[in-house]
N, C-alpha and C positions, 0 to 999 in steps of 0.2 A: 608625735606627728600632728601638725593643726591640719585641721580638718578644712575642708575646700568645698564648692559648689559646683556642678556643670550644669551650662545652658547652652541650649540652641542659638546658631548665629545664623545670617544669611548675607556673607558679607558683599556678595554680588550677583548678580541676577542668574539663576540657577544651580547654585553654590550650596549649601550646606556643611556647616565643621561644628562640631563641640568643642567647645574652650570650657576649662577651668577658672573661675575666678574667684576669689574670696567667699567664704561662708558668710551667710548674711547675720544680722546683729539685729539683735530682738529688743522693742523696746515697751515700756505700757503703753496699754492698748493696742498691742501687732498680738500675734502670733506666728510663727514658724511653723511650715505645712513640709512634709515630706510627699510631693503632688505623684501618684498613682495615674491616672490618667490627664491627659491635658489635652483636649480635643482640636483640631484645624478650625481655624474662624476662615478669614480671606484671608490671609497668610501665603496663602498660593500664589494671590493678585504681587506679593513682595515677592517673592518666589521668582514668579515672571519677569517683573517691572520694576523692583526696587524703590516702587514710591511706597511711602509711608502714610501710619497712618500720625495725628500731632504729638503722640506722646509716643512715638516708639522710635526706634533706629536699628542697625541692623543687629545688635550683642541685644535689646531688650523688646522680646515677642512674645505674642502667648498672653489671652485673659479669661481662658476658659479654664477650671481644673475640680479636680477631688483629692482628696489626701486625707495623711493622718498626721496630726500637732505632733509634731516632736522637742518641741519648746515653749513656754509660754514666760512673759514677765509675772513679777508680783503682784497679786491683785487682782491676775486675770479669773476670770469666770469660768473658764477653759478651762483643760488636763490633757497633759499629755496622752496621747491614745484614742480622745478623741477623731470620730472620723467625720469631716465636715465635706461640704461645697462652699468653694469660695466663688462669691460672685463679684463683679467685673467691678472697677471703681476705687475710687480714695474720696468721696464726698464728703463736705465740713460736715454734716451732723447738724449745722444750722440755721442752714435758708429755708426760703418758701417750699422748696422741693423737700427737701429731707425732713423739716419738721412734718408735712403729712406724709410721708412716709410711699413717697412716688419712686420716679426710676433713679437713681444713683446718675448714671450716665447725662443726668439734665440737671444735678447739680450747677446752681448760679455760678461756685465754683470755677466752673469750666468757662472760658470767655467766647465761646463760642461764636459771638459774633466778631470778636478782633482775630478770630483764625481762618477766617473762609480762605486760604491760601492756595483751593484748587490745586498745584500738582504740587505746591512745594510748603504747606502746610505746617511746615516746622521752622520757616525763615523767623528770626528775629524779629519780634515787634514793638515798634515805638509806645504803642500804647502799653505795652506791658514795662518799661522802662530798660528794653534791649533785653530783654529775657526771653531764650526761647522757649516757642511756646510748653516743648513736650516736659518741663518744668513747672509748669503752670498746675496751683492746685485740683486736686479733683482726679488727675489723670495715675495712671501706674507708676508714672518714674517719682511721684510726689513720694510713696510709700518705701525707698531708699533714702530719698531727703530727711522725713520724719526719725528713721531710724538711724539714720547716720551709716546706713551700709551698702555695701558696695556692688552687692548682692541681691533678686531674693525678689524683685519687686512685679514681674511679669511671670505669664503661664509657662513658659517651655525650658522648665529649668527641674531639676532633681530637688529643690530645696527653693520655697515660694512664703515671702511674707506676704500677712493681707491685715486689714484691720478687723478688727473683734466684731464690730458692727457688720461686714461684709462675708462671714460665714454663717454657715449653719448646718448645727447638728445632724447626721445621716442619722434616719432613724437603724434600729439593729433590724434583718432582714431585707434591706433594700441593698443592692450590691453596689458599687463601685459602678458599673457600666452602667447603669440606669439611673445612677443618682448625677452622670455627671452629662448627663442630655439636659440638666437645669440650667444652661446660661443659652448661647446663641445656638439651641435648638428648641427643643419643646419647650426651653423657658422665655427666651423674649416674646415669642408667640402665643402664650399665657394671657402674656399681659394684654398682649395687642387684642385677643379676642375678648378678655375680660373688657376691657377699654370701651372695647365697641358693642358690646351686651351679647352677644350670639348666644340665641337659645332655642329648644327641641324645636322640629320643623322649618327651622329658620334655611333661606337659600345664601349656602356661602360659596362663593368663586376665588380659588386659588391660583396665583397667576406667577408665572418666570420662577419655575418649579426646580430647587435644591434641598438642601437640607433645613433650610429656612422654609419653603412651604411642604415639606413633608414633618417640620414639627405642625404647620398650620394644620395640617391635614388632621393629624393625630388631634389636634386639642378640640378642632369643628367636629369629630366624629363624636371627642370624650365627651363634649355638650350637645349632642344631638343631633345636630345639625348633615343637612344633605350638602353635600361637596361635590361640585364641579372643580375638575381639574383645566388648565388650558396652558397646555401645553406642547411642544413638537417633537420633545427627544424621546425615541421609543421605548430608550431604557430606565428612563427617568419616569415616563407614565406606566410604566408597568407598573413599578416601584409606587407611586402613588396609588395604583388600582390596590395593588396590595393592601394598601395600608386604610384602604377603606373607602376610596374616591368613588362615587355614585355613579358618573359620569366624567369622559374624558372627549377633550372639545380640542379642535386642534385652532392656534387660532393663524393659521394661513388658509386656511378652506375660505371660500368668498363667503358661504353664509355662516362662518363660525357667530353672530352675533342673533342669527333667527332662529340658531341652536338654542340657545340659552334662554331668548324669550319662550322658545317653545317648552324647553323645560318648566322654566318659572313661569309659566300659566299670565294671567291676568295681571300677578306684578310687573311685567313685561321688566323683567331684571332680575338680579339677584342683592335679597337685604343686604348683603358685607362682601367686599371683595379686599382679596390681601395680595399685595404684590410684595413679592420677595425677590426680584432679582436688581431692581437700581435701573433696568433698560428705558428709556422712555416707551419704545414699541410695547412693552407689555402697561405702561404706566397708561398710554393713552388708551387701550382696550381694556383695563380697570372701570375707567372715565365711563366708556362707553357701555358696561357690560352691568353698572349699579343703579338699582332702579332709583326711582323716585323717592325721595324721603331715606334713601340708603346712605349707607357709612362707605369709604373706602379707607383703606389704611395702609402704611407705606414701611415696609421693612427692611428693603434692599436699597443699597447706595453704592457706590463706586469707590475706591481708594483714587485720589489723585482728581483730573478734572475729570467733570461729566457733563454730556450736553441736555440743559436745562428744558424741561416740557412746559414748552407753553400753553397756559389754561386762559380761556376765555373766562372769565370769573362770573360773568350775567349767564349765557350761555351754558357754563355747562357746572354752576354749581350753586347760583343764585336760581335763577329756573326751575330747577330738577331738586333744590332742596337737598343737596348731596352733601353730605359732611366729609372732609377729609383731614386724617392724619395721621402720624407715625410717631418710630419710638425706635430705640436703641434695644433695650433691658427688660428687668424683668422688674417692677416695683415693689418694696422692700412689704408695702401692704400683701401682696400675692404670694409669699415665701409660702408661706402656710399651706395654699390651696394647691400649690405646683407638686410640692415634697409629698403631700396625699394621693394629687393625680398618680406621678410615678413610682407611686405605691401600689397602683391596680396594675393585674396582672394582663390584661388586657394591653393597655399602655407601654406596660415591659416587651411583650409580642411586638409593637409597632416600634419601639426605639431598637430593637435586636434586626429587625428587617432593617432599617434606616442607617443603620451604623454598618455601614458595607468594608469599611476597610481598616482593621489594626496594624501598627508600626511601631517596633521600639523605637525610642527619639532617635536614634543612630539613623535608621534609615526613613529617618523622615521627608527627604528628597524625595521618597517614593511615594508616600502619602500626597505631596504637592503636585509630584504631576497627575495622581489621581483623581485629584481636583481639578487640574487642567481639564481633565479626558472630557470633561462631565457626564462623565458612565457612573460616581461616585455619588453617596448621600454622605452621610455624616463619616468624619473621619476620624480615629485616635490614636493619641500618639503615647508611647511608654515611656518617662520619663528613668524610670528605675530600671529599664532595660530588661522587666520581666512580663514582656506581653505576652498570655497565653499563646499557647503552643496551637490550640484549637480554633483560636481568630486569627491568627497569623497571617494576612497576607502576602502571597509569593511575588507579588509583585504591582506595578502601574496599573 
């Protein structure tokens, strides 16, 4: 009997089915992941909307995972048994990005400036010679291309190819559910705060609070740092209080910003602020809420269109000496420093709080609208259809 794959589909907006498709085909340089957990990105946002993001469609979702190798080519470095995280990406290996050893996700690879396609991101481009884009190297669907399989190339599948260079070893003791907060939770936000220096006594503002700024939370506490939260959902700042937030600032109150000075003393701001939701309304109280000589940094984006924040550039970034910017990932330099963090048991505490809701991939409908609710932080999904009995969420 040959053997077969299942992956998650969503083939219309609120929909959910597992299809069967081909077992994927392993080639040098891949390995074949049997993926144990596969955590919810914005997936939801497809869930709802059906827009996509350029390299996905509705049979190929999912970039977040952990697993064990159940297959390797000749020559690999790998062993089967192996239990790794694969991190997001198919990057050449050798542009400007990937030689110093940045975020995979900003591989040159990627043409990112011929795809700004706003809601429909995946049309055909001339400049690519009628190739669409989610073809284009660098992205997920490239890593079916390369192997020739049909199979195997995105997270929400029982059975996940990734490139050798795009995993990494779990150490022994570190579990499965902790080790797999390394991509778009504790691990993009690694980088972001490594990026931007944050260190002990530093003032950090965390802004348009989900699972993207409750990893921020976790990594500004791991380096030191005091943590202003600002945010409005009750359940979402609790969840942040938890997790170690010094201060929670709402920012509809009229003086949410004489809050903040007053905390940050004489800097009359805070040194780093991280926006993680994509809103403009939280983008523009970032703006306002970073002092002088401060960094902001930009985590969150929208699938599909989003309406753009206009920045005074003399006014409010030239003047004030404000550095701004963002990031996808986690940078192939920072593997090291991430996989040690969620090695302290402190850190395990805050990804266990955080991770509020488990689903075998079957009912992963229910994980999405748990995402909808925004009652939710991090989400996972069971690929192998053996999510503990003990995480089990009963429902939305």
């Amino acid at each position: 009997m040959s053997k077969s794959n299942t992956i998650l589909s969503i083939p219309s907006p609120g929909k959910v089915e597992l299809k069967t498709v081909p077992y994927p085909t392993v080639k040098p340089g891949f390995v074949l992941i049997r993926v144990e957990i596969a955590p919810i990105c914005i997936e939801h946002q497809i869930y709802r909307d059906h827009t996509f993001e350029w390299h996905e469609d509705a049979d190929h979702l999912g970039h977040e995972g952990v697993g064990e190798i159940v297959e390797v080519a000749e020559g690999s470095m790998f062993r089967p048994g192996d239990r790794v995280i694969v991190f997001q990406g198919n990057p050449c290996g050798e542009c400007f990005v990937c030689e110093r050893q940045l975020s995979p996700t900003h591989c040159l690879a990627i043409p990112y400036e011929e795809i700004q396609g706003g809601s429909n991101p995946q049309a055909p481009l001339e400049a690519l010679g009628g190739q669409a884009a989610m073809y284009t190297p660098g992205g997920l669907r490239s890593i079916e291309v390369d192997c020739g399989s049909e199979s195997g190339g995105f997270g929400f599948s029982r059975y996940r190819l990734a490139p050798e260079r795009m995993i990494r070893k779990i150490p022994d003791g570190l579990e499965y559910r902790h080790a797999a907060a390394a991509n778009c939770f504790v691990g993009c936000t690694y980088t972001g705060l490594e990026e931007s220096g944050v260190r002990p006594g530093d003032w950090v503002l965390v802004a348009g609070i989900g699972f993207i700024g409750f990893g921020a939370i976790l990594n500004a506490k791991y380096r030191g740092a005091r943590v202003i939260a600002l945010g409005r959902n009750p359940d979402r700042m609790q969840l942040a209080r938890a997790l170690g937030a010094d201060h929670i600032v709402d920012p509809d109150d009229a003086d949410w910003l004489k809050r903040i000075h007053a905390l940050t003393g004489y800097r009359k701001g805070c040194d780093h602020v991280f926006e993680a939701s994509g809103y403009p309304y939280y983008q523009r109280k970032c703006l306002q809420a970073v002092r002088r000589y401060g960094s902001m940094y930009m985590f969150g984006f929208l699938v599909g269109d989003a309406k753009p924040l206009p920045i005074h550039l003399l006014d409010e970034l030239h003047n004030r000496h404000v550095s701004l910017s963002g990031g996808h990932d986690v940078r192939i330099s920072d593997r090291e420093g991430l996989v040690n963090m969620l090695c302290d048991p402190q850190v395990q505490r805050g990804v266990d709080l955080a991770v509020t809701h488990h689903y075998n991939m079957s009912d992963a409908a229910k994980g999405f609208e748990a995402a909808l609710s925004k009652k939710a932080g991090k989400i996972y999904l069971y690929p192998q259809e053996n999510c503990p009995a003990s995480l089990e969420s009963a429902g939305a």
